[in-house]
N, C-alpha and C positions, 0 to 999 in steps of 0.2 A: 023880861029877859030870860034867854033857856038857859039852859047848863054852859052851852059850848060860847054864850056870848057871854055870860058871866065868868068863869074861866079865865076869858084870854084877855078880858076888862080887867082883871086881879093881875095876869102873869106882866101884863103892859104895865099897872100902876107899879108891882115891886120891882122891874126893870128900870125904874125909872126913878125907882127911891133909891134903889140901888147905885144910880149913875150921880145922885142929888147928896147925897149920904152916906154913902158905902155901905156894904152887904152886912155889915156888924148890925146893922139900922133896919133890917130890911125883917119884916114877919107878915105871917097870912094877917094878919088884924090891922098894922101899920098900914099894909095894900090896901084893904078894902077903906078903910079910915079914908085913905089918900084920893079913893078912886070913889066914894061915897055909896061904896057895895054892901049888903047887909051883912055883919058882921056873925047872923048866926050861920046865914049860908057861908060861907068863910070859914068858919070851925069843920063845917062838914066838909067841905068839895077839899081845905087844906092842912090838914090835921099837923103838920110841920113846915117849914120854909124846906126842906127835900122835894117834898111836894109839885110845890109851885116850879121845880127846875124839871122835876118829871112833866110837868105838864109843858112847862116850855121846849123840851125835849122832841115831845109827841109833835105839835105844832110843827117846831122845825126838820123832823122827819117827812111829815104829810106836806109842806111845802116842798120838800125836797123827790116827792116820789110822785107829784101831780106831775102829767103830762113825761112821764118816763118817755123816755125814743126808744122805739119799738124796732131801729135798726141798728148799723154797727157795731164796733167789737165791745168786748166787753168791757175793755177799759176806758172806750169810749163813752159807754152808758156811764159808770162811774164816775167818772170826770162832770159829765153832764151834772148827776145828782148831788156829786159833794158840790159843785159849785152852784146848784139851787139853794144846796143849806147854808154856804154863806152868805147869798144873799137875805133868807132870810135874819141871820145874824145880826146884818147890815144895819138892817130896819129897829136894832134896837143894839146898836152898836157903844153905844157910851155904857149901857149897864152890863152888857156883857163883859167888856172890858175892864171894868168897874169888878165883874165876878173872878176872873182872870184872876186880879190883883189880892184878891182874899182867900181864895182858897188857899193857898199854901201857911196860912195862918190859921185854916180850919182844916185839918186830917179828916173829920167826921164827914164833912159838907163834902171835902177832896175825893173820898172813899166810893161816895153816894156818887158823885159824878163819873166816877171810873163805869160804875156800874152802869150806869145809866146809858153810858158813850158805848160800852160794848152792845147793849140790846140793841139801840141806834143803828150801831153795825151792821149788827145781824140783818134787818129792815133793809138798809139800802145796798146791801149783799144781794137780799131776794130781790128787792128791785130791779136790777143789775141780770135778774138771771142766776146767780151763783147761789151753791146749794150751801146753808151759815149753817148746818146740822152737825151732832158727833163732835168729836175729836179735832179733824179736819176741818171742821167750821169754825172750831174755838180758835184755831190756830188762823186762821182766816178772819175773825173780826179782829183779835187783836194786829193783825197785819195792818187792816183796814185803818185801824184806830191810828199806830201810827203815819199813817201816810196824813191822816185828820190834824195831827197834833203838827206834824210841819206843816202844814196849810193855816193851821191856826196861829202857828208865832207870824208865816206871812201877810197874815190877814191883819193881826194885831197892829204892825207898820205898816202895813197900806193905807196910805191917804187918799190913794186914785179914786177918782170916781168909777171906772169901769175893772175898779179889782183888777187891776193886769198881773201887779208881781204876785198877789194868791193866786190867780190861775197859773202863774209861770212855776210858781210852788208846788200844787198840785199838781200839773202834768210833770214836773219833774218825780214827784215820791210816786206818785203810780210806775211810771218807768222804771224806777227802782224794783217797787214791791212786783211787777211784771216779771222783772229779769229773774228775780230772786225767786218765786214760784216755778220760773219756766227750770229755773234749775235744779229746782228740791221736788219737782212735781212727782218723780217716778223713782220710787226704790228701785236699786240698782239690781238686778235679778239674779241667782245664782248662777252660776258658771253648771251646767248641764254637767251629770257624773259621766264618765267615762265610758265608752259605750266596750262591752263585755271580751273577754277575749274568746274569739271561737272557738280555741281547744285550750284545755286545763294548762297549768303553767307549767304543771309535770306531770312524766309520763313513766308511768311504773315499766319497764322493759316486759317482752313479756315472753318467758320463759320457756 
């Protein structure tokens, strides 16, 4: 087994201890135990349960930016990829949901996931086309992020089998975060100084 299938063999078992058990329950050594993965490799590839979210992260990024569309707008693109990354969600839907429910009981674990959501960002920003650099990008994933987090409570009560009301979700917060960019896009520029008078204001008489 390589790296990349050992991995995602570990991040599948702890998603699923996690949906079996709850996230209290859930470590690099419990997964491999569960998933019958060697346990020293397991020390190394996940030195923390942060880890194994990093690594689920990565996954649901590269699901999300395979087969990018190469045409329409840009919120188009967008839309496309946040809704590749819930489907991959999808696919391990009870432990996600399952994680959902614990962080707010873990700050630490909540912390590391913020972080984690912005670099995400940043990926399916460039995906997209859009430049996640500077100042102006930071302000841009966390934009993104929100538009993720109302798509994510949609997703949460979605029982559809074709995600409709997350996709109704999504197209709605991108619309949002659209409007809101189209309107903050351009500092407002000074008003041009007055252009000179052609003769001084006063005129000394001349004697």
């Amino acid at each position: 087994m390589n790296d990349s299938a050992f991995d995602a063999a570990l991040v599948n078992a702890a998603f699923a201890l996690g949906a079996e058990k709850g996230w209290r329950h859930v470590t690099a050594a419990a997964a491999a135990r569960a998933a019958g993965l060697d346990l020293a490799q397991a020390r190394l590839a996940f030195p923390c349960t942060g880890d194994i979210l990093k690594s689920f992260g990565r996954q649901a990024d590269a699901a999300a930016l395979t087969g990018v569309l190469d045409h329409g707008s840009t919120r188009d693109i967008l839309f496309d990829i946040l809704l590749r990354r819930f489907d991959f969600l999808q696919t391990h839907r009870a432990g996600v949901l399952a994680l959902i429910k614990f962080l707010p009981v873990c700050p630490p674990l909540a912390a590391a996931m913020l972080e984690l959501n912005l670099t995400s960002m940043g990926w399916l920003l460039e995906g997209a086309g859009v430049d996640a650099t500077g100042l102006r990008g930071a302000l841009k994933k966390r934009g993104l992020l929100l538009v993720w987090a109302y798509g994510l409570q949609a997703w949460a009560r979605d029982e559809s089998a074709d995600l409709s009301a997350t996709m109704a979700a999504v197209d709605k917060a991108l619309a949002r975060a659209e409007g809101f960019a189209s309107r903050y896009a351009k500092t407002p520029e000074a008003p041009p100084p007055p252009p000179e008078a052609p003769f001084p204001d006063t005129i000394t008489p001349v004697e």
